[in-house]
C-alpha positions in Angstrom: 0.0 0.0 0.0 1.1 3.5 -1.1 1.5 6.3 1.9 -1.3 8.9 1.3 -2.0 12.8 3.0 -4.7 14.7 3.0 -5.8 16.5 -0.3 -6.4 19.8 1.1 -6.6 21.8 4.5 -9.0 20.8 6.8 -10.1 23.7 9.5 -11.1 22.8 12.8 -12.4 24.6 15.6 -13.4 24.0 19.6 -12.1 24.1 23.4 -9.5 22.2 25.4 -11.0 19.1 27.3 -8.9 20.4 30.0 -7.6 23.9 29.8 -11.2 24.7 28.9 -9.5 27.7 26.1 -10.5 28.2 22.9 -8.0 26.6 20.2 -8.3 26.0 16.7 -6.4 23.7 14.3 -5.7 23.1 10.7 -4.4 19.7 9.2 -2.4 20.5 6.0 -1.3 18.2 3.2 2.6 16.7 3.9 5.2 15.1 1.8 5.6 11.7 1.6 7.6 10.2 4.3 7.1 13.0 6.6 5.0 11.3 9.4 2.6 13.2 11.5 3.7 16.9 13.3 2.5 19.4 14.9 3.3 23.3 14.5 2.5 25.9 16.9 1.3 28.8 15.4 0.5 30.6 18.1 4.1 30.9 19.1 6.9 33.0 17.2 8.9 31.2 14.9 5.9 28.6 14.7 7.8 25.4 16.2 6.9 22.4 14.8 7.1 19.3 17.0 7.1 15.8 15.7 4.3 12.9 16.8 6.5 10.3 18.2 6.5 9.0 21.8 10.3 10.2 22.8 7.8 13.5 23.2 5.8 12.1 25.7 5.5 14.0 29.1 2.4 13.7 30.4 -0.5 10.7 30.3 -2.6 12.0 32.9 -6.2 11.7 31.3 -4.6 12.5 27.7 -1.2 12.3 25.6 0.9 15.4 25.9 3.6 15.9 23.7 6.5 18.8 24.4 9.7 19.1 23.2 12.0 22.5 23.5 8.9 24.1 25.8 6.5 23.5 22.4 3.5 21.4 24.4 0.5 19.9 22.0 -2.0 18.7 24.1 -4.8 15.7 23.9 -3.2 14.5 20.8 -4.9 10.8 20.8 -8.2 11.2 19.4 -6.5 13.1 16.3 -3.8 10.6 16.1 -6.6 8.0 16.2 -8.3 9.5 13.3 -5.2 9.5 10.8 -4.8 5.7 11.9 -8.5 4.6 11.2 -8.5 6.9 8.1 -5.3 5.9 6.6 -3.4 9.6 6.9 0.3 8.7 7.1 1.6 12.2 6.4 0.0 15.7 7.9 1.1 18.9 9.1 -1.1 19.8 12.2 -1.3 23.5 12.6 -2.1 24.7 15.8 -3.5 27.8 17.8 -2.9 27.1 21.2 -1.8 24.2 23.5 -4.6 21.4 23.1 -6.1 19.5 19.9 -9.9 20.7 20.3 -12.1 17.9 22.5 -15.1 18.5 19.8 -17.3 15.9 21.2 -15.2 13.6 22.8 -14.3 11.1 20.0 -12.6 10.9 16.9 -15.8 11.5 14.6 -15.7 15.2 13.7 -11.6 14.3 12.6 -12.6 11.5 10.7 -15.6 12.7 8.8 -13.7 16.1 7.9 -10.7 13.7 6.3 -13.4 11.8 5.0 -15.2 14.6 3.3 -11.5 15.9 2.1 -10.5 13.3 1.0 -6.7 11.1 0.4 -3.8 11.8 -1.9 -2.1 8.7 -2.6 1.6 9.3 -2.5 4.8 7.8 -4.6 6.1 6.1 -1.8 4.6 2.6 -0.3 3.6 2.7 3.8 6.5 1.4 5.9 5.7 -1.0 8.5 7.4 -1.6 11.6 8.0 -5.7 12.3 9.0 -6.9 15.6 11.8 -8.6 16.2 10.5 -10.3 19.1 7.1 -10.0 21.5 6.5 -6.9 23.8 5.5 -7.3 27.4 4.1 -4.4 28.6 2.9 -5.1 33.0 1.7 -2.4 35.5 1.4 -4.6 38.8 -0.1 -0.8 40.5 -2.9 -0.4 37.3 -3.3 -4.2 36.8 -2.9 -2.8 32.8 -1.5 -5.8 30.7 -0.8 -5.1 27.2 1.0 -8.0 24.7 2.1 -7.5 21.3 3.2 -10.4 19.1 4.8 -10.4 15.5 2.5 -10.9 13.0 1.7 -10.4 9.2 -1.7 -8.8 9.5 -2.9 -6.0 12.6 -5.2 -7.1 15.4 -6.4 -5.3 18.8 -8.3 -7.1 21.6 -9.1 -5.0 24.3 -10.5 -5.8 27.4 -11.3 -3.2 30.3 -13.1 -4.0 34.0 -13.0 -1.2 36.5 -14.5 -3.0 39.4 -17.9 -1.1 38.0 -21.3 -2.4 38.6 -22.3 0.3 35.4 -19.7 -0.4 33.2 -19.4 -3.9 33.8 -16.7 -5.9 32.1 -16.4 -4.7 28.4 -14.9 -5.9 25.6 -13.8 -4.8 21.5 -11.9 -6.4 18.6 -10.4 -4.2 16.0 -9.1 -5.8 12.6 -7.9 -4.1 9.7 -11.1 -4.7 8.5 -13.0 -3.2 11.2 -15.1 -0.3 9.8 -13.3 2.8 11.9 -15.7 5.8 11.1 -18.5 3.0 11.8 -17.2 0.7 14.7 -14.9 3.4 16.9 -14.6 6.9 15.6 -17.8 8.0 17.5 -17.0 6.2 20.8 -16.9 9.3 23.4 -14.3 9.8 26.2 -15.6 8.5 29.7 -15.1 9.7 33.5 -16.7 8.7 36.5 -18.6 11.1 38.8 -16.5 11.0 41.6 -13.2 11.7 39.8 -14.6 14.9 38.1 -14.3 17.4 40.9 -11.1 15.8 42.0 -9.9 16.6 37.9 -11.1 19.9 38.2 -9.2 21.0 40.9 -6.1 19.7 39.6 -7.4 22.1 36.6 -8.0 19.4 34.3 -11.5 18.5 32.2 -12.2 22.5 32.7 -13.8 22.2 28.7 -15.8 19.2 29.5 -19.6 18.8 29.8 -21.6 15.9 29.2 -22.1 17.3 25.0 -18.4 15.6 25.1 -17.9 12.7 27.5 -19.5 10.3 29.1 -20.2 10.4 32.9 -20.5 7.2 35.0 -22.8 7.6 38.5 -22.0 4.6 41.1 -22.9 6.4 43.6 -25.0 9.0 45.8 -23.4 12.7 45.8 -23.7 14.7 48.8 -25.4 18.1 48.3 -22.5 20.1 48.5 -20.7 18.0 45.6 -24.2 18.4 43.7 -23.9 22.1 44.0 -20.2 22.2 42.6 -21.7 19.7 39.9 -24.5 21.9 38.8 -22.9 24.5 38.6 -19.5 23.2 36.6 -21.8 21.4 34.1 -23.9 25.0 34.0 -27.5 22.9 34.8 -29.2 24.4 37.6 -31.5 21.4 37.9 -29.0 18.5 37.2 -30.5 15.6 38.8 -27.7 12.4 39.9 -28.9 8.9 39.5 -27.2 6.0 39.4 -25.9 4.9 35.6 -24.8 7.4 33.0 -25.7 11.0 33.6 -25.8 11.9 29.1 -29.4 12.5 28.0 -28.6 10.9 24.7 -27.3 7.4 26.4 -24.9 5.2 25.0 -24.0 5.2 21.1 -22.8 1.0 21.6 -23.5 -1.4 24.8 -19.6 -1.5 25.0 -18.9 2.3 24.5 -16.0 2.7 27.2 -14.3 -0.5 25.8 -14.4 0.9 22.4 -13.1 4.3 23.2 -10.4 2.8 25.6 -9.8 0.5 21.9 -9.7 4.4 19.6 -7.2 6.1 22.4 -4.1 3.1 22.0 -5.1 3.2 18.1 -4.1 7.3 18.5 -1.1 6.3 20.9 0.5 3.6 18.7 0.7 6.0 16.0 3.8 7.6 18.3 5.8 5.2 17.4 6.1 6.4 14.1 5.0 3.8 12.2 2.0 1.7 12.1 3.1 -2.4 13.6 2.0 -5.2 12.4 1.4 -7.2 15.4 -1.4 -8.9 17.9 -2.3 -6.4 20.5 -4.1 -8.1 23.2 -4.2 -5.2 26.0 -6.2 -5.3 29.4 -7.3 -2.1 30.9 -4.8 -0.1 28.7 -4.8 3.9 29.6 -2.0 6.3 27.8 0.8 5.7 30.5 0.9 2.2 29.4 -0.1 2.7 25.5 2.9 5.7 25.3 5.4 3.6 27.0 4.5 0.4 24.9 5.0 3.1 21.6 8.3 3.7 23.2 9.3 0.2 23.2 8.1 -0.2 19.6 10.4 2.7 18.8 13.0 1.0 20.3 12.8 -2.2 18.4 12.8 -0.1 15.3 15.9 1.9 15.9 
C-alpha cells in the first residue's frame, strides 16, 4: 500500500478538554515520508514538534507531547483518526496548546478527512515488524498489554473497573473493522467522583456531558451536587445511578471501544503503524505511550 495525506486543509475549531480555552487547528497536506507533526502557530517562529512517543511528558487523562517548551496537548483522538482513516503524512497547525475535545471522540476528525478526501503518494507505507514480543505489566494499574509479531494488525481490548455500570467490556479491531462506523464516534468516559477531584487539579475545565461520558456509582452529597451543577452549567442536574448523558450510549460496550480508539491514537507515536497482535487489558495512555516507546525501540 502507497502512503497517502490529506488532499487539502481541513479547518477545525473547539475548546481544550482540560484547559477549557478556545484553540483551533488546521491539518495540512505533507510530503511523503514526513510522518505526523505538529506546528504551533500561536508561538513566534511557529515550532513544529514531531508525533512520536520520545515527546511524551504527560498521560494523565490524555497524551501530551513537548519538546524544546512547544507542548501539543490531547493528541490521541487526532492521532486516532489518521490511523483509522489511513493519513500517514499531515502537518497539524495549531492555535494554542490542546487538539480541540469536539465531542469527545474521533468522529468530527474523521468525517472532515473523509469529506477531504486522500492523496495517494509515490512512496509505499512502511511497516514496523517486531523482532520479538512486547511485554508491557503495571502490577499498580493491573494494565497488561501484549504485542506479538504478526503479518496482519489485530487489537483485543479488554477493560473492568470494578464497575457495577460499566461492567466488564470488551472490543476487537481488525484491519477490517469499519473505523468511522465501529470506533470513531465512541466518546471519552469519567466517572462522577473523579470529576471534581480533575477539576481542581485544573483538568477536564472544557468538558460537559455534549463531550464525555459520565458514569454515577454512587449518591453525591449536596455540596458535591452544588459544585456539579454548577461546573456542568444545569441548575437542575439531577444524579442517579448509571450514566448521567441525556442521549445514552452510542454502543452497549462504548468505554471498551473508546479505551480501543485512544491506543489506536497512541500507537501511532511510534512512528509507524506495527503489524502485530495487540491483546491489552485495561490499557490507559501511561501504558499505550510507554508500549509506543518500546516499539520505537525495536525499530531503531
Amino acid at each position: 500500500m502507497k502512503q497517502h495525506t490529506v488532499q487539502g486543509n481541513i479547518d477545525l475549531h473547539g475548546v481544550g478538554l482540560h484547559t477549557g480555552g478556545k484553540t483551533r487547528l488546521t491539518i495540512c497536506p505533507a510530503p511523503e515520508g514526513s510522518g505526523i507533526r505538529f506546528q504551533r502557530m500561536d508561538i513566534p517562529e511557529h515550532p513544529v514538534l514531531e508525533a512520536v512517543a520520545d515527546f511524551v511528558v504527560n498521560t494523565n487523562r490524555s497524551t501530551v507531547l513537548s519538546k524544546n517548551q512547544v507542548t501539543v496537548g490531547s493528541t490521541e483522538h487526532l492521532l486516532s483518526a489518521f490511523f483509522g482513516m489511513g493519513v500517514d503524512n499531515a502537518l497539524v497547525q495549531l492555535w494554542g496548546g490542546e487538539i480541540p475535545v469536539l465531542d469527545g471522540s474521533a468522529l468530527p476528525f474523521s468525517r472532515a478527512i473523509m469529506e477531504t478526501g486522500l492523496v495517494e503518494q509515490r512512496a509505499q507505507r512502511e511497516y514496523i515488524t517486531l523482532k520479538e514480543p512486547i511485554i508491557y505489566n503495571d502490577y499498580n494499574s493491573g494494565t497488561i498489554i501484549e504485542i506479538t509479531p504478526s503479518d496482519l494488525f489485530s487489537l483485543h481490548v479488554i477493560i473492568d473497573f470494578n464497575s457495577k455500570i460499566l461492567g466488564k467490556q470488551e472490543c476487537h479491531y481488525t484491519e477490517d473493522t469499519d473505523f468511522v462506523q465501529e470506533i470513531a464516534a465512541s466518546r471519552t468516559f469519567v466517572f462522577l467522583h473523579e470529576i471534581l477531584d480533575l477539576f481542581k487539579k485544573g483538568l477536564v475545565r472544557g468538558g460537559d456531558l455534549e463531550n464525555a461520558l459520565v458514569v454515577s456509582e454512587k449518591e453525591v452529597s449536596q455540596e458535591e451536587l452544588v459544585l456539579l451543577r454548577q461546573l456542568y452549567n444545569k441548575p437542575r442536574m439531577k444524579v442517579n445511578m448509571g450514566y448521567l448523558n441525556e442521549s445514552g450510549l452510542l454502543f452497549s460496550n462504548e468505554c471498551a471501544r473508546h479505551k480501543t480508539m485512544d491506543l489506536l491514537g497512541d500507537l501511532m507515536l511510534a512512528g509507524k503503524r506495527v503489524r502485530a497482535t495487540i491483546r491489552a487489558y485495561k490499557p490507559g495512555h501511561a501504558a499505550n505511550d510507554a508500549v509506543a516507546s518500546l516499539i520505537r525501540k525495536q525499530m531503531k
